[in-house]
C-alpha positions as semicolon CSV with decimal commas, in nm:
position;residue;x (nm);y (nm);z (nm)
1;X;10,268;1,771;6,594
2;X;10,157;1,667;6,963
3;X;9,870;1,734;7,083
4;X;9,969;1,965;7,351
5;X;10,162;2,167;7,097
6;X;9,875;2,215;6,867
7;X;9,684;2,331;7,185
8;X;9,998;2,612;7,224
9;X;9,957;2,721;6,878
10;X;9,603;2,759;6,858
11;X;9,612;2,952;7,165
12;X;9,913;3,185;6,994
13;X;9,711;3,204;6,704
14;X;9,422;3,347;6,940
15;X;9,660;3,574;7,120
16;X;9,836;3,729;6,810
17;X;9,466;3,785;6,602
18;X;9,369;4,140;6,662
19;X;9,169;4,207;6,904
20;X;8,905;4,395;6,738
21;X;8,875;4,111;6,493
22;X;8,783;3,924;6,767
23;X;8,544;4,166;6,973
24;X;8,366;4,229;6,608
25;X;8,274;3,858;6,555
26;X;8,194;3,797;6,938
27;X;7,935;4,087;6,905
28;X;7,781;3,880;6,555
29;X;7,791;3,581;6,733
30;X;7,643;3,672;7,038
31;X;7,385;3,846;6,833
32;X;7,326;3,523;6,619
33;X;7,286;3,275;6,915
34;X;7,105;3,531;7,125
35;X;6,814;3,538;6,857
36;X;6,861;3,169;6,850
37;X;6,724;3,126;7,220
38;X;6,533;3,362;7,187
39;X;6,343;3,204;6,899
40;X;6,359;2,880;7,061
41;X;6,313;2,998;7,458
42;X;6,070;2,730;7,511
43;X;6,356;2,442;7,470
44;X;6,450;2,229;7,778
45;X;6,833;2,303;7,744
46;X;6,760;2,687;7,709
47;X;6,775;2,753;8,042
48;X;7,098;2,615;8,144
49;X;7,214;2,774;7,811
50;X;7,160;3,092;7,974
51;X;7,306;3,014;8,293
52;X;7,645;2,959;8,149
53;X;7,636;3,255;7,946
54;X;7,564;3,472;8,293
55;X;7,842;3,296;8,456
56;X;8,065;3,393;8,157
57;X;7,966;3,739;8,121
58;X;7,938;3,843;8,529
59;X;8,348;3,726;8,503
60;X;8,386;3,989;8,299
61;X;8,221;4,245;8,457
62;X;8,437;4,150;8,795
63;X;8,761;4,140;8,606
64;X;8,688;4,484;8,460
65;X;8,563;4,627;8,827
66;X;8,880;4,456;8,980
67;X;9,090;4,653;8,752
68;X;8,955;5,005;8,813
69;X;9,108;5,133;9,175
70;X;9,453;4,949;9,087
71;X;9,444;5,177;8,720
72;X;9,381;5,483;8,908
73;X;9,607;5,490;9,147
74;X;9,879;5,385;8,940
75;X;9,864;5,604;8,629
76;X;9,734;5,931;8,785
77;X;10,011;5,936;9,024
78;X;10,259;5,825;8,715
79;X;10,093;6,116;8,486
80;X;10,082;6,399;8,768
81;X;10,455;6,335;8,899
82;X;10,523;6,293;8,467
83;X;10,498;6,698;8,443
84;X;10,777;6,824;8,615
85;X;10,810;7,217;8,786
86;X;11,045;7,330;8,582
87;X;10,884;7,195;8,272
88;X;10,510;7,335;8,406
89;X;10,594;7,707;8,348
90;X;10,371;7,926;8,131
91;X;10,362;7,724;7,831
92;X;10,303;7,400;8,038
93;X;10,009;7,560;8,264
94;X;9,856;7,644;7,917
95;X;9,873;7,341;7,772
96;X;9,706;7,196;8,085
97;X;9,445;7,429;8,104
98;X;9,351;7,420;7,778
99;X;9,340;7,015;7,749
100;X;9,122;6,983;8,113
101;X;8,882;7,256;7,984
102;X;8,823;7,089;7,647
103;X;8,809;6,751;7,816
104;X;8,492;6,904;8,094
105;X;8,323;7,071;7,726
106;X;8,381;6,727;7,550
107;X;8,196;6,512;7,795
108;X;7,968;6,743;7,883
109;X;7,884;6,782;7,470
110;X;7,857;6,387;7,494
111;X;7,617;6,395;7,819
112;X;7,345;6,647;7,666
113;X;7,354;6,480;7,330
114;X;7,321;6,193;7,536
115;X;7,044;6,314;7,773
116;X;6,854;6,474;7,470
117;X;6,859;6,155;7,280
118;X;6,787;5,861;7,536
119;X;6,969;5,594;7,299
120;X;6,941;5,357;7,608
121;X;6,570;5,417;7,642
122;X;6,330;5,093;7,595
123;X;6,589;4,846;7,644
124;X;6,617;4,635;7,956
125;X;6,908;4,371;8,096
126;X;6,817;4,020;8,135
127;X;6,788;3,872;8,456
128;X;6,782;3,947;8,806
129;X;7,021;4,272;8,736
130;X;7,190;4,490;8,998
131;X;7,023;4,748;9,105
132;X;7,171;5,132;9,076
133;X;7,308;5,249;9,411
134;X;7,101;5,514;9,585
135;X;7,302;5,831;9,546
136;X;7,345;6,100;9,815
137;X;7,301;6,491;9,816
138;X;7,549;6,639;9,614
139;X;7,687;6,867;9,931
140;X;7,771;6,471;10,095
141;X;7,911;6,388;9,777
142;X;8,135;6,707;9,717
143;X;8,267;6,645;10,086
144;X;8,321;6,250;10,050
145;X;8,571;6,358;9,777
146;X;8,802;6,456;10,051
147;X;8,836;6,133;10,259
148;X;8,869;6,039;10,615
149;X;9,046;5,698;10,557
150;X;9,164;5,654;10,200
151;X;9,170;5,298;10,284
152;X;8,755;5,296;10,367
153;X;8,752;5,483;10,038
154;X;8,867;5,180;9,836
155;X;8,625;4,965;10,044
156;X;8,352;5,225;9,938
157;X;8,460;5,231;9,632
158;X;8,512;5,581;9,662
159;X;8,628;5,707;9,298
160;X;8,638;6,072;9,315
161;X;8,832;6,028;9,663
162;X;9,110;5,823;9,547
163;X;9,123;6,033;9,292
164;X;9,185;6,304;9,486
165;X;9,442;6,089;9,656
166;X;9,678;5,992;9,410
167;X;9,675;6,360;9,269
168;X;9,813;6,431;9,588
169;X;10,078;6,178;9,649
170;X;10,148;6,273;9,256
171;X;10,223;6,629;9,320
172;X;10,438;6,567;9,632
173;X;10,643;6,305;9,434
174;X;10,694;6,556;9,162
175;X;10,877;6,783;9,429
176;X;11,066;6,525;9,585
177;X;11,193;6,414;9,236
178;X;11,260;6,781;9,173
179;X;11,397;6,853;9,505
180;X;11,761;6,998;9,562
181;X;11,842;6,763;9,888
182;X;12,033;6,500;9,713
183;X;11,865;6,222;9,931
184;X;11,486;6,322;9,874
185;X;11,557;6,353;9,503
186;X;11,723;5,976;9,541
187;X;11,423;5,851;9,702
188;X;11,189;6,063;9,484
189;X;11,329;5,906;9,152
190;X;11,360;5,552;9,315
191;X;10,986;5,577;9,439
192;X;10,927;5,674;9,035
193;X;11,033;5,394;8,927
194;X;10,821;5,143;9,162
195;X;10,531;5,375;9,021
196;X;10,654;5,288;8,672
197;X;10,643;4,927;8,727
198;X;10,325;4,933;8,888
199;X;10,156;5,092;8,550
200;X;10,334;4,845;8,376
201;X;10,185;4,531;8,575
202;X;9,843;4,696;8,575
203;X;9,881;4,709;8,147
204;X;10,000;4,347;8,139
205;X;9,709;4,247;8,378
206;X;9,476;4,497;8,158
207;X;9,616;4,330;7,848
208;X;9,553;3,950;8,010
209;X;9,179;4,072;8,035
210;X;9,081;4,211;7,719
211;X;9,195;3,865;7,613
212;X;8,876;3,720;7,778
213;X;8,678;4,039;7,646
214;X;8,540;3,832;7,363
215;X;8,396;3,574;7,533
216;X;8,218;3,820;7,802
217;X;8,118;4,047;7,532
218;X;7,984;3,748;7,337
219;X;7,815;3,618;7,647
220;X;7,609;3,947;7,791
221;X;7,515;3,986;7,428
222;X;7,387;3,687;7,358
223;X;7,223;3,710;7,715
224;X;7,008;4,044;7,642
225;X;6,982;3,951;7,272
226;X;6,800;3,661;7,432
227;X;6,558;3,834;7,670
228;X;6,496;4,082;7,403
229;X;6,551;3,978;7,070
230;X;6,609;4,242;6,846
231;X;6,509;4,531;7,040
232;X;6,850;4,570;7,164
233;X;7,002;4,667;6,808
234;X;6,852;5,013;6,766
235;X;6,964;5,160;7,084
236;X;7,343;5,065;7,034
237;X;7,285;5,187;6,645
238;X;7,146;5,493;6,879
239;X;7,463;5,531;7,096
240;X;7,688;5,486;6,822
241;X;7,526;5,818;6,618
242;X;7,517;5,999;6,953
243;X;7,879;5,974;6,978
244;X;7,975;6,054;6,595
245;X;7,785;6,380;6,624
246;X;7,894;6,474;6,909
247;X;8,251;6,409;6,823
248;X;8,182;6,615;6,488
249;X;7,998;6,900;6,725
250;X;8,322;6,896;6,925
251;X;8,581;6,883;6,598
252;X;8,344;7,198;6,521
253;X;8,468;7,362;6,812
254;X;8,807;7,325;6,702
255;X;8,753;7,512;6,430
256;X;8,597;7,785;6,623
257;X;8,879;7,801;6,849
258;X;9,110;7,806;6,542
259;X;8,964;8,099;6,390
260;X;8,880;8,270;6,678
261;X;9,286;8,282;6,742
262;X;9,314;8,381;6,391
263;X;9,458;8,055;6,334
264;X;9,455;7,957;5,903
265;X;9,199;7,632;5,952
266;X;9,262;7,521;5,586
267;X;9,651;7,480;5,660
268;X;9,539;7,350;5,984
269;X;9,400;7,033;5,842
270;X;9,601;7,030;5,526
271;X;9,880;6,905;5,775
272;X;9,618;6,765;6,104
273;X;9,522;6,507;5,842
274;X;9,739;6,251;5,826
275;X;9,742;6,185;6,206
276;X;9,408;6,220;6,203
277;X;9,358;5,937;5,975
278;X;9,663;5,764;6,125
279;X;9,457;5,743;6,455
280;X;9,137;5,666;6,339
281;X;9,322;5,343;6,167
282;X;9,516;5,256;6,444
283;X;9,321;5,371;6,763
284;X;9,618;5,463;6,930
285;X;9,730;5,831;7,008
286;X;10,041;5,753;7,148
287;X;10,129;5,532;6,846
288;X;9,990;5,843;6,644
289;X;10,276;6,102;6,841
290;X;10,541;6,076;6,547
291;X;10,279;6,163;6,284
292;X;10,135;6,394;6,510
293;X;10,526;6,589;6,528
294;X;10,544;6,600;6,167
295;X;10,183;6,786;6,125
296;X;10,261;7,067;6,407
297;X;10,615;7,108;6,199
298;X;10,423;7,141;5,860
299;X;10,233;7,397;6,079
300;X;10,537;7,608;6,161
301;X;10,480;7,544;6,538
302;X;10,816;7,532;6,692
303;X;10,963;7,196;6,853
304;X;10,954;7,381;7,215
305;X;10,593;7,384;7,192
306;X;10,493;7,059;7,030
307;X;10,790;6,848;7,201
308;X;10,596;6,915;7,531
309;X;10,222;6,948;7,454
310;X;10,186;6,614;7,208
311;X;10,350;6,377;7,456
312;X;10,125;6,521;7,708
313;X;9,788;6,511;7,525
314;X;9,866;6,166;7,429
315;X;9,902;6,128;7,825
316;X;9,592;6,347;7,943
317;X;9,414;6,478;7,661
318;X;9,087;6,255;7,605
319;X;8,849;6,478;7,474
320;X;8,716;6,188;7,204
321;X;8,697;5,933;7,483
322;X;8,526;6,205;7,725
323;X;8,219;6,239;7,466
324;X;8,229;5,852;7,426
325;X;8,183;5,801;7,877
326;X;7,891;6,085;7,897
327;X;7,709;5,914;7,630
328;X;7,773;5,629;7,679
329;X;7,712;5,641;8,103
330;X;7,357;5,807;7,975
331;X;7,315;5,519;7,758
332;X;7,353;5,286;8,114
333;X;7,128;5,456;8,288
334;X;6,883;5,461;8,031
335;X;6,917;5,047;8,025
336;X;6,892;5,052;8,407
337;X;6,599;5,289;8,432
338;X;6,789;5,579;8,639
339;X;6,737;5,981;8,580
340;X;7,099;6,090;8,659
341;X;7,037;6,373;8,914
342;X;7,247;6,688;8,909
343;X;7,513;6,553;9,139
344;X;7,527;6,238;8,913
345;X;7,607;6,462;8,607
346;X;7,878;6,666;8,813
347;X;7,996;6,357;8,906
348;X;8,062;6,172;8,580
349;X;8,223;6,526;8,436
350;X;8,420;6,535;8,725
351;X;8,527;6,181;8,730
352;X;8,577;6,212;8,342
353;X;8,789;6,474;8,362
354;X;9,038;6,356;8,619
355;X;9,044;6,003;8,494
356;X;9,216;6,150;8,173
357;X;9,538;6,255;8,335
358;X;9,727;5,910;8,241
359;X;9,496;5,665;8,154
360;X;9,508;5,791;7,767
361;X;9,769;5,565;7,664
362;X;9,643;5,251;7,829
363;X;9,449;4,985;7,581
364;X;9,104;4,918;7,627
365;X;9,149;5,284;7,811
366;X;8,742;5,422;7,688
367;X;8,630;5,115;7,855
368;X;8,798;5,143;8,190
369;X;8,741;5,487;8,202
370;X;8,333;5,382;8,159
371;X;8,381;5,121;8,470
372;X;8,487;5,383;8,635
373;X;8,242;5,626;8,564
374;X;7,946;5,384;8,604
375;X;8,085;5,277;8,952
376;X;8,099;5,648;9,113
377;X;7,742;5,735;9,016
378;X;7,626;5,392;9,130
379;X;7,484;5,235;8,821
380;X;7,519;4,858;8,748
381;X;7,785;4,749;8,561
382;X;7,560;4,488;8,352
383;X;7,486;4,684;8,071
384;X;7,873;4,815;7,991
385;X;7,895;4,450;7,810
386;X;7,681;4,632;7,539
387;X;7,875;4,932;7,498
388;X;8,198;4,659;7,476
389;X;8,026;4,477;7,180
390;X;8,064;4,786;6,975
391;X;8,389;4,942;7,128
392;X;8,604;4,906;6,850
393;X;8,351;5,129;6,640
394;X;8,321;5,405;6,868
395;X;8,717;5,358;6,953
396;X;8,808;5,487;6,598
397;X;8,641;5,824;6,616
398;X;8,711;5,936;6,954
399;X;9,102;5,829;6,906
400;X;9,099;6,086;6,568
401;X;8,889;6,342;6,808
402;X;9,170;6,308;7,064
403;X;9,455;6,341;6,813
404;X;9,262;6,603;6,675
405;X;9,254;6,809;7,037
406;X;9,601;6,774;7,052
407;X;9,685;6,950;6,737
408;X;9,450;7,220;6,779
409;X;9,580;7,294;7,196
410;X;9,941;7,308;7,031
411;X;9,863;7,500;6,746
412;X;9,675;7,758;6,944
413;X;9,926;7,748;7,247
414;X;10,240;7,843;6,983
415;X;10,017;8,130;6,819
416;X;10,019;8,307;7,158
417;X;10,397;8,263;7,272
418;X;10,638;8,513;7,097
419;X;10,857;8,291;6,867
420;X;10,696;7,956;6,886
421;X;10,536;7,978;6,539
422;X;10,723;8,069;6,219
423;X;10,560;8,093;5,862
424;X;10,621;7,716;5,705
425;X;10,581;7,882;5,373
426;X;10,892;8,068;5,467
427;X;11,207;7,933;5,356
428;X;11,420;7,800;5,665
429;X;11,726;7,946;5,808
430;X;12,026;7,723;5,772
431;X;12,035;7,709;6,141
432;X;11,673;7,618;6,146
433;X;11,743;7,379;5,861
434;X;12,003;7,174;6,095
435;X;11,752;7,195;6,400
436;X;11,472;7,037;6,186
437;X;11,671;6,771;6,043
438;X;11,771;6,695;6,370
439;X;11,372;6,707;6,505
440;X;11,287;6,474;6,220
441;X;11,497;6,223;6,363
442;X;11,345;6,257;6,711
443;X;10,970;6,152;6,646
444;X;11,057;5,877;6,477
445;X;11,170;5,734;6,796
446;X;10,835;5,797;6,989
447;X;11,003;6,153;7,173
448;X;10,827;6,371;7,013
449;X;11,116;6,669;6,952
450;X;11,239;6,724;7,329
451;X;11,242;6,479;7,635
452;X;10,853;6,348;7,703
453;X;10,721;6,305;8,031
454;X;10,823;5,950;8,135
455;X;10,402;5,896;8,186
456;X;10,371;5,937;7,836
457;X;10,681;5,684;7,769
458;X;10,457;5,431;7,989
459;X;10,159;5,548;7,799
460;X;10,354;5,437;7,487
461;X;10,455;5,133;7,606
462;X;10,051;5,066;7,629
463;X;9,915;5,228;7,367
464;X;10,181;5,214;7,026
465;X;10,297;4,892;7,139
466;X;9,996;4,735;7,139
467;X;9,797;4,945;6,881
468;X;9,491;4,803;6,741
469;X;9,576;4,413;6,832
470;X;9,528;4,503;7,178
471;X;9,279;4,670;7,167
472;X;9,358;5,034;7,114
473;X;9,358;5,312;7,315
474;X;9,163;5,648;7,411
């Protein structure tokens, strides 16, 4: 074999190796050499050790800033124009109420828990770090959300205002898709399509840099393990029980919810428990959506229901990765010595919130989400490198919380529409019988009973696609 074909297999071999295989033993190794200079800080070549390791790690932190404004633009306008009027009725409006009000409890469950708990606390970044931005009042900040020039906004980096922007052009290219006039729905559907493509290059691009993510991860570790030995282990052991509990406190509000609807929680999670586990394996709720269809038939909820709010929640429905940004935003401004004001909080709720509408199905999704988070309430971006060391760990529970979210919103939904839930005990009609057998056919292929959104199809290709090689998803 020639040399330059060895090189192209080892660097196949690198690609194909799953990605939280190699996040796990960048995060041992940058703990193991970090110690090292640590130990031996006194050496001559320590300090231009060092210096290589903050070049590697600050090109991480730029490739995930870089990747924020393009991610938000793309995939909220893809998963607001996804939910069509006619599809949005009552049943629609309740699935979306009842995933953004879960998603503003989740993270603000993960925020207090967070707040209460300080799992940042004591621990500093090494190096001359960037300082957090100094906020404004939180009346400037609710009014910057509508902006003057949403080009300034990007220069600002604005979040909250693009946000706002792209839910705009979202909703007006749902009614030209929707529209009547033959040429507005022509231009509607074509301008869908360049939307579609655009999520898809930001996922290839997103894919391209969680290949790097080992080396920054292994680089900012090794760089704070350095400066601080092993001080830095407790509050990440910290963060990562902050975020279990919470996602238990939250799976405890299921349950609540459940009985308070008079919902039977023991059938409940006789059949939620195979996509449960089925997403805490994989870390993907999209790639979870054809177990997911199987549980809400075992739960007698009717296809008309669960067709439309599973796609969905894998699309907007993040209440696992909400609970994983509060904390883990607290746990960044704990590291960069910042009390997050009032308007901070609203702020990261808000931001968490609206970020979920599309972004659920994208790997490495709990990550970008943070980045974005971090950058609207003006904290540096050094110490999200941490939080990346132990991703894949916090990635498992939060994807089950999500799955788990979805169940529970579809299960509830179908117990308060006339006809949408049948006794699974019963014996089936032989016209039901035919419609079943043809619904089991349909989540096999990803659609979930009736015709998705097309956001969740491009959530899909992101998130069940890729699965846990790439990284996984919210």
């Amino acid at each position: 074999m020639s040399p330059q074909s060895e090189r192209r297999s080892l660097w196949r071999s690198y690609l194909e190796f799953p990605l939280i295989w190699k996040l796990a033993i960048a995060l041992v190794a940058g703990l193991a050499a970090g110690l090292a200079l640590n130990a031996l800080g006194g050496a001559a070549w320590a300090g231009p050790v060092r210096q290589v390791l903050e070049v590697l790690g600050q090109i991480f932190l730029r490739l995930l800033q870089m990747l924020v404004f393009p991610l938000i633009i793309s995939t909220l306008i893809a998963g607001v124009s996804s939910v069509t009027p006619q599809r949005l009725g009552r049943i629609g409006f309740k699935v979306f109420l009842f995933y953004l009000v879960t998603s503003a409890f989740a993270i603000t469950v993960g925020l207090l828990l967070a707040l209460a708990v300080s799992p940042g606390a004591g621990l500093s970044m090494p190096g001359d770090g960037e300082e957090a931005a100094e906020r404004p009042p939180l009346s400037e900040t609710l009014l910057n959300i509508v902006p003057e020039n949403p080009f300034q906004a990007l220069v600002d980096g604005n979040v909250l205002a693009i946000m706002l922007v792209a839910i705009v052009f979202g909703l007006a290219l749902t009614f030209m898709t929707g529209s009547d006039d033959e040429r507005v729905r022509g231009l509607g559907l074509f301008l869908r399509r360049g939307v579609d493509g655009a999520v898809e290059l930001v996922f290839l691009v997103i894919r391209g840099v969680l290949q790097y993510a080992p080396v920054g991860v292994f680089a900012l570790i090794a760089g704070v393990m350095a400066d601080t030995g092993v001080a830095a282990i407790l509050p990440l052991a910290k963060l990562t029980g902050v975020v279990y509990l919470a996602i238990a406190l939250q799976i405890g509000i299921y349950v609540l919810l459940l009985l308070a609807f008079r919902a039977n929680v023991g059938r409940f999670f006789a059949a939620a428990k195979d996509p449960m586990v089925t997403a805490f394996v994989t870390r993907s709720s999209s790639g979870t959506l054809p177990v997911s269809s199987r549980a809400a038939e075992r739960m007698g909820v009717h296809e008309g229901v669960y067709g439309f709010s599973l796609p969905l929640g894998a699309t907007i429905n993040m209440d696992g990765t909400a609970i994983y940004v509060g904390a883990a935003t607290v746990f960044v401004a704990n590291i960069a010595g910042v009390d997050l004001t009032i308007g901070q909080i609203l702020t990261v709720v808000a931001v968490g919130v609206l970020a979920s509408v599309g972004t659920a199905g994208v790997p490495g999704a709990g990550l970008i989400m943070l980045s974005m988070t971090v950058t609207s309430t003006g904290l540096p971006m050094a110490p999200v490198a941490l939080v990346a060391g132990i991703d894949a760990i916090l990635d498992m529970a939060r994807t089950m919380c999500n799955v788990t979210g979805d169940l529970t919103g579809t299960r509830i939904i179908a117990g308060t529409e006339k006809g949408m839930l049948k006794d699974p005990d019963a014996p089936p009609e032989p016209q039901d019988a035919a419609e079943e057998g043809e619904a089991g056919a349909r989540p096999g292929d990803g659609q979930g009973g009736t015709p998705e959104p097309k956001g969740a199809s491009a959530s899909e290709a992101g998130g069940s696609a890729e699965g846990a090689d790439k990284g996984g998803t919210a």
